[in-house]
N, CA, C and O atoms as a DFTB+ gen file, in Angstrom:
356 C
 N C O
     1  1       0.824      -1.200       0.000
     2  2       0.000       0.000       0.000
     3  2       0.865       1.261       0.000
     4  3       0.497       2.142      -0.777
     5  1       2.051       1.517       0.806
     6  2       2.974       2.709       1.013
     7  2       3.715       2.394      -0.897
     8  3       4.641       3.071      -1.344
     9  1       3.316       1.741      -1.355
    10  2       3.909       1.774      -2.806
    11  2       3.299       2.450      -3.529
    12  3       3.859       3.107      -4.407
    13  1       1.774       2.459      -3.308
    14  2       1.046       3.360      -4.583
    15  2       0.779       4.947      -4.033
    16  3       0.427       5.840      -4.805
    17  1       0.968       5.127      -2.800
    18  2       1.324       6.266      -2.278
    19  2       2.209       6.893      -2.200
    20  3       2.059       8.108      -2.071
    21  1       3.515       6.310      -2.246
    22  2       5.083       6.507      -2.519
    23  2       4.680       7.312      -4.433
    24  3       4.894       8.455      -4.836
    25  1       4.157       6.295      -5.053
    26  2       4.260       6.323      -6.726
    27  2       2.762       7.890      -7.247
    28  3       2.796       8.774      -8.103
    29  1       1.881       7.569      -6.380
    30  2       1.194       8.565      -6.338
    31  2       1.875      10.148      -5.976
    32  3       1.845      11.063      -6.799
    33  1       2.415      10.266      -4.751
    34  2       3.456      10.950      -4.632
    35  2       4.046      12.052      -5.504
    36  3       3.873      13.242      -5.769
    37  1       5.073      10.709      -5.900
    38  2       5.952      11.304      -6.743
    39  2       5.052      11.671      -8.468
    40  3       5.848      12.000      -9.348
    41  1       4.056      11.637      -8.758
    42  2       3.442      11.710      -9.718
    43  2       2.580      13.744      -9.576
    44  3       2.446      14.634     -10.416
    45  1       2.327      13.675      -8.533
    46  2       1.968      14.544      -8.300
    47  2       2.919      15.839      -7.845
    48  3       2.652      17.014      -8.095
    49  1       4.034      15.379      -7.157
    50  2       5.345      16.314      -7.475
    51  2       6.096      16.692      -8.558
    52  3       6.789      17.688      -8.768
    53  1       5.717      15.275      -9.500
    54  2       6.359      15.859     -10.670
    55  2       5.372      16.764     -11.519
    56  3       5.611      17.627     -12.364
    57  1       4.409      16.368     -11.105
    58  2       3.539      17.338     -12.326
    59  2       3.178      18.574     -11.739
    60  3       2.497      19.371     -12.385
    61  1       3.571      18.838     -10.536
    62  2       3.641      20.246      -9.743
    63  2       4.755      20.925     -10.781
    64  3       4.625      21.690     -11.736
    65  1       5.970      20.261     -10.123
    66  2       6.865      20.768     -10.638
    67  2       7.043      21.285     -12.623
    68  3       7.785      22.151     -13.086
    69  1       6.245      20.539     -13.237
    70  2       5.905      20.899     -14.894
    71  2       5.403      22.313     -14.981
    72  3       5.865      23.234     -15.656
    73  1       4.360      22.311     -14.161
    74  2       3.745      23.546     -14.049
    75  2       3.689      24.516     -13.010
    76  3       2.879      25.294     -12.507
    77  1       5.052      24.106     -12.871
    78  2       6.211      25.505     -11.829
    79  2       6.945      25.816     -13.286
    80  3       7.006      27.009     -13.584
    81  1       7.422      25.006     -14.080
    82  2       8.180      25.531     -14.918
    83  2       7.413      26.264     -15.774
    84  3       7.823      27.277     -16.341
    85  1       6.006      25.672     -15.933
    86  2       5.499      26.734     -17.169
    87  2       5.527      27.913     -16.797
    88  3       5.756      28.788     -17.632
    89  1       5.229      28.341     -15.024
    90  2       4.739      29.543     -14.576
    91  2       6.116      30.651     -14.608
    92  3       6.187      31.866     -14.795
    93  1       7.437      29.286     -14.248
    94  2       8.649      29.983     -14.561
    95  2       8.629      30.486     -15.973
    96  3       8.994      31.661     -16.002
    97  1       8.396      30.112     -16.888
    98  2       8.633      30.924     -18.383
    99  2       7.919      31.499     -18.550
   100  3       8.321      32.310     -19.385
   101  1       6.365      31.815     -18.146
   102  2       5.179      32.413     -18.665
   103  2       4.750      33.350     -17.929
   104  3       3.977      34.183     -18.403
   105  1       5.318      33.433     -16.125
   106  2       4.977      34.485     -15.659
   107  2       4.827      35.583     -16.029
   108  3       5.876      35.784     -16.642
   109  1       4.088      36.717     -16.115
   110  2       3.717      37.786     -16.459
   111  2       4.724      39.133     -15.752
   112  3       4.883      40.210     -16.327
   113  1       5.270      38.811     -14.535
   114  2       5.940      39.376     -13.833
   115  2       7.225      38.635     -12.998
   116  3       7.392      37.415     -12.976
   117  1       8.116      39.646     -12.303
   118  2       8.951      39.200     -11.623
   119  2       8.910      38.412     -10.397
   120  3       9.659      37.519     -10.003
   121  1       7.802      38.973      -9.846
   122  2       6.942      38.305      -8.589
   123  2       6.736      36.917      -8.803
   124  3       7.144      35.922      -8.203
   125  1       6.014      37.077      -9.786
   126  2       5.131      35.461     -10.534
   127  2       6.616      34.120     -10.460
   128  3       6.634      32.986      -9.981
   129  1       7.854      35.062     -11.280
   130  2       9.246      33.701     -11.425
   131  2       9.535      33.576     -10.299
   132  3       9.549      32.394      -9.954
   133  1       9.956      34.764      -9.004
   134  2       9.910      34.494      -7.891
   135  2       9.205      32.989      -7.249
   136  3       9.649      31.846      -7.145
   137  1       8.087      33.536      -6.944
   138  2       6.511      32.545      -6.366
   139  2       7.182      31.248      -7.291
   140  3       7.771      30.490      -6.520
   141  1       7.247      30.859      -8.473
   142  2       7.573      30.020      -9.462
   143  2       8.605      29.170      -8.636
   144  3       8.165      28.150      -8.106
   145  1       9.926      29.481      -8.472
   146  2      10.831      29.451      -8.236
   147  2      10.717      28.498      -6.617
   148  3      11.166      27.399      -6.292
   149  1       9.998      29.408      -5.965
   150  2       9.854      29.152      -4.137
   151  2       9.074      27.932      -4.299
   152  3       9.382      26.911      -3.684
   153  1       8.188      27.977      -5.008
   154  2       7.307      26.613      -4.986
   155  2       8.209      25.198      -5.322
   156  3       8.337      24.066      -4.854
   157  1       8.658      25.884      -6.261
   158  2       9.724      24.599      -6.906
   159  2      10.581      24.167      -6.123
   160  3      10.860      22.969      -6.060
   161  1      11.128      25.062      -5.411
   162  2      12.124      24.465      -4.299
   163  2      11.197      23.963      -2.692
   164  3      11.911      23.775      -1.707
   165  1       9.875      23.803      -2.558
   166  2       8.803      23.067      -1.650
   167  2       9.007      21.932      -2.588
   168  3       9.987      21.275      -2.238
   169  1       8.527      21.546      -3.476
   170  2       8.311      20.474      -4.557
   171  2       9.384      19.251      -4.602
   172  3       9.298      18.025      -4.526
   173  1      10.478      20.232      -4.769
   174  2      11.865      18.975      -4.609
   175  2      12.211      18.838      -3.001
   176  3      12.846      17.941      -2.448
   177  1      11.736      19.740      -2.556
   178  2      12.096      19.256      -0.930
   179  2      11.063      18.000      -0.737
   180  3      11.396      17.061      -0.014
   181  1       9.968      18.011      -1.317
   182  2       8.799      16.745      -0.940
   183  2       9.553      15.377      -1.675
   184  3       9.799      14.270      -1.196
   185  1       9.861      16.051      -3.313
   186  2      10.669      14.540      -3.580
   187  2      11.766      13.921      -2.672
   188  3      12.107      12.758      -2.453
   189  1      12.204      15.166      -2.213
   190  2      13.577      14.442      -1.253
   191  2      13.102      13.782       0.106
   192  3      13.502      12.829       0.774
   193  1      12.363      14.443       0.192
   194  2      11.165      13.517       1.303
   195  2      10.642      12.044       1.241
   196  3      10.891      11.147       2.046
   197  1       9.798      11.977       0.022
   198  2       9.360      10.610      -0.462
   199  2      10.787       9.582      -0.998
   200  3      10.722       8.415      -0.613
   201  1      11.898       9.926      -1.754
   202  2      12.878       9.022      -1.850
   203  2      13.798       8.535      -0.503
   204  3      14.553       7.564      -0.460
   205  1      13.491       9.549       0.632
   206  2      14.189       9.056       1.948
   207  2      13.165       7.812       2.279
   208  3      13.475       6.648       2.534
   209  1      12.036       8.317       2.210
   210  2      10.740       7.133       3.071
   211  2      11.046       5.787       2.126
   212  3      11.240       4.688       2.647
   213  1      11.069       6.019       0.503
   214  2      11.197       5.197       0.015
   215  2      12.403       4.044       0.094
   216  3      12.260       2.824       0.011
   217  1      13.321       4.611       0.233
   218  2      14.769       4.347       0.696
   219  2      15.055       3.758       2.087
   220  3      15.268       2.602       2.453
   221  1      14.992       4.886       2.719
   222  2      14.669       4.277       3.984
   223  2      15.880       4.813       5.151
   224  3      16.263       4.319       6.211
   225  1      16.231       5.948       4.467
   226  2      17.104       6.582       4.613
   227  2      17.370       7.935       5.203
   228  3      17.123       8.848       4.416
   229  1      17.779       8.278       6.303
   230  2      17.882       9.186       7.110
   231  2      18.594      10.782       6.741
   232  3      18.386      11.862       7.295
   233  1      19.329      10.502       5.805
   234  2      20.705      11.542       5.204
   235  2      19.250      12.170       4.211
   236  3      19.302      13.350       3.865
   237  1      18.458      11.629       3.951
   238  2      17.956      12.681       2.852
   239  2      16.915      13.713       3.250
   240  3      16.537      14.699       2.618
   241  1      16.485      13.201       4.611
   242  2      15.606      14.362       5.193
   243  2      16.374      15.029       6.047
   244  3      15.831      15.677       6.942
   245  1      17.926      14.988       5.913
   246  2      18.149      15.905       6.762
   247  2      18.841      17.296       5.262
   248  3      18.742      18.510       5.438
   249  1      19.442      16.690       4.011
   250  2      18.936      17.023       3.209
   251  2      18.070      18.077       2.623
   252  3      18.392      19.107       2.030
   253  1      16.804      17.556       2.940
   254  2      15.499      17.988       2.878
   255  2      15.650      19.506       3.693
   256  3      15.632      20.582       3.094
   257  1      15.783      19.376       5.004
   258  2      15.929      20.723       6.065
   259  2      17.294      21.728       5.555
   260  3      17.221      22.940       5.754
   261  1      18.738      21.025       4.775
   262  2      19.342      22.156       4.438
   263  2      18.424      22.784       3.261
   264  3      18.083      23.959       3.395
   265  1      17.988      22.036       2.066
   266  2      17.360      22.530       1.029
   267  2      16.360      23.775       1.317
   268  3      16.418      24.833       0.690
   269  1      15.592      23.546       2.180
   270  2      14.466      24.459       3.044
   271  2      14.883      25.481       3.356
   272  3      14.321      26.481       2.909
   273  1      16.129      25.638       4.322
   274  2      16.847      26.551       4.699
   275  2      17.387      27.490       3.789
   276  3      16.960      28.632       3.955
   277  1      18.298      27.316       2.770
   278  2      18.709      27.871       1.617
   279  2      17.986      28.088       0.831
   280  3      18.294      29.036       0.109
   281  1      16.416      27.237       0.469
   282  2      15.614      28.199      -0.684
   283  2      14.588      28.748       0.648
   284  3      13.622      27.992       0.545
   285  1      14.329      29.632       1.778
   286  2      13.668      30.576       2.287
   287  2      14.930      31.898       2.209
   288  3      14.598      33.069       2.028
   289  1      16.420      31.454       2.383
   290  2      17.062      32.481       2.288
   291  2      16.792      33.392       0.605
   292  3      16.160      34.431       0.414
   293  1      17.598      32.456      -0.479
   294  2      16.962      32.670      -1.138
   295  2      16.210      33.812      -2.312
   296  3      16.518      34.621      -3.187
   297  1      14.717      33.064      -1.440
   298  2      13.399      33.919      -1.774
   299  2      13.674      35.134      -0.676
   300  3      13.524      36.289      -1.075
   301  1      13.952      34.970       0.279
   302  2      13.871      36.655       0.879
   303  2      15.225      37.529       0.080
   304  3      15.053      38.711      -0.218
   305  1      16.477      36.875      -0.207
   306  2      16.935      37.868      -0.901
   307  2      16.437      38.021      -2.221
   308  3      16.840      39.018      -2.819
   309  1      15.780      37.387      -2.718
   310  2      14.995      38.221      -4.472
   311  2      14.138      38.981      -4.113
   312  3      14.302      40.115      -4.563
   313  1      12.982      38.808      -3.272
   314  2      12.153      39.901      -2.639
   315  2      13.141      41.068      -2.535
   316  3      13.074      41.841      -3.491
   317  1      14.011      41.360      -1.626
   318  2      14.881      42.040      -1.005
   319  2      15.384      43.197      -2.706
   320  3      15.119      44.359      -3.014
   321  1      16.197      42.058      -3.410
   322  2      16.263      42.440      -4.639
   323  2      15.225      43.417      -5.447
   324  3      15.345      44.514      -5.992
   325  1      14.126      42.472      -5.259
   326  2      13.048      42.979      -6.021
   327  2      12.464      44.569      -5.759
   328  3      12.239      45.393      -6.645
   329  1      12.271      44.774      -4.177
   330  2      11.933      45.723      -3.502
   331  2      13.291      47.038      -3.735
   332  3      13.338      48.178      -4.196
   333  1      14.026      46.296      -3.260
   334  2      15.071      47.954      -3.224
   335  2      15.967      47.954      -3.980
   336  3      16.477      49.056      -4.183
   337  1      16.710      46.416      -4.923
   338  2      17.199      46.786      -5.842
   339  2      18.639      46.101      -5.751
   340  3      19.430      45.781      -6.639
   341  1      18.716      45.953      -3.906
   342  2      20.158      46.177      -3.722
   343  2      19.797      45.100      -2.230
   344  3      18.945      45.431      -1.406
   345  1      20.644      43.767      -2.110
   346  2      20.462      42.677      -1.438
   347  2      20.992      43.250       0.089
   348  3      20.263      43.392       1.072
   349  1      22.625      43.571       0.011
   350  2      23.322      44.099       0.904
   351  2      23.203      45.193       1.139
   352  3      23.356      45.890       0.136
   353  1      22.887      45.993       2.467
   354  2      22.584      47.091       2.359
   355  2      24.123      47.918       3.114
   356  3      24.193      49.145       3.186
């Protein structure tokens, strides 16, 4: 049963992730690739999630928490960017 949920899963992350990329090329704005971008990096943090469970393996959800860490930094420096122009003040 944790197999078709494992496979369900990953079916639904990947097709998140398809249409993170469309929103990445098609966004209308800078905001939009931003948002694009942040989602995408939730998305592969879930795959890295489901291949630890699948696996069975401890190293990938920890993994998972640097990935998290580095795409919230990130998204606050493109905001940051976005807003004033200039990351370092």
């Amino acid at each position: 049963m944790i197999g078709y949920a494992l496979a369900f899963g990953f079916g639904a992350l990947g097709l998140a992730l398809v249409l993170n990329l469309w929103r990445l090329f098609k966004g209308p704005g800078v905001a939009d690739r931003i948002l694009a971008l942040d989602t995408m990096v939730i998305n592969v943090i879930g795959i890295i999630v489901l291949t630890g469970i699948a696996q069975g393996s401890a190293a990938s959800f920890e993994a998972a928490l640097l990935l998290a860490m580095v795409g919230f930094v990130g998204t606050v420096a493109y905001a940051k960017f976005l807003l004033r122009g200039d990351v370092i003040e």
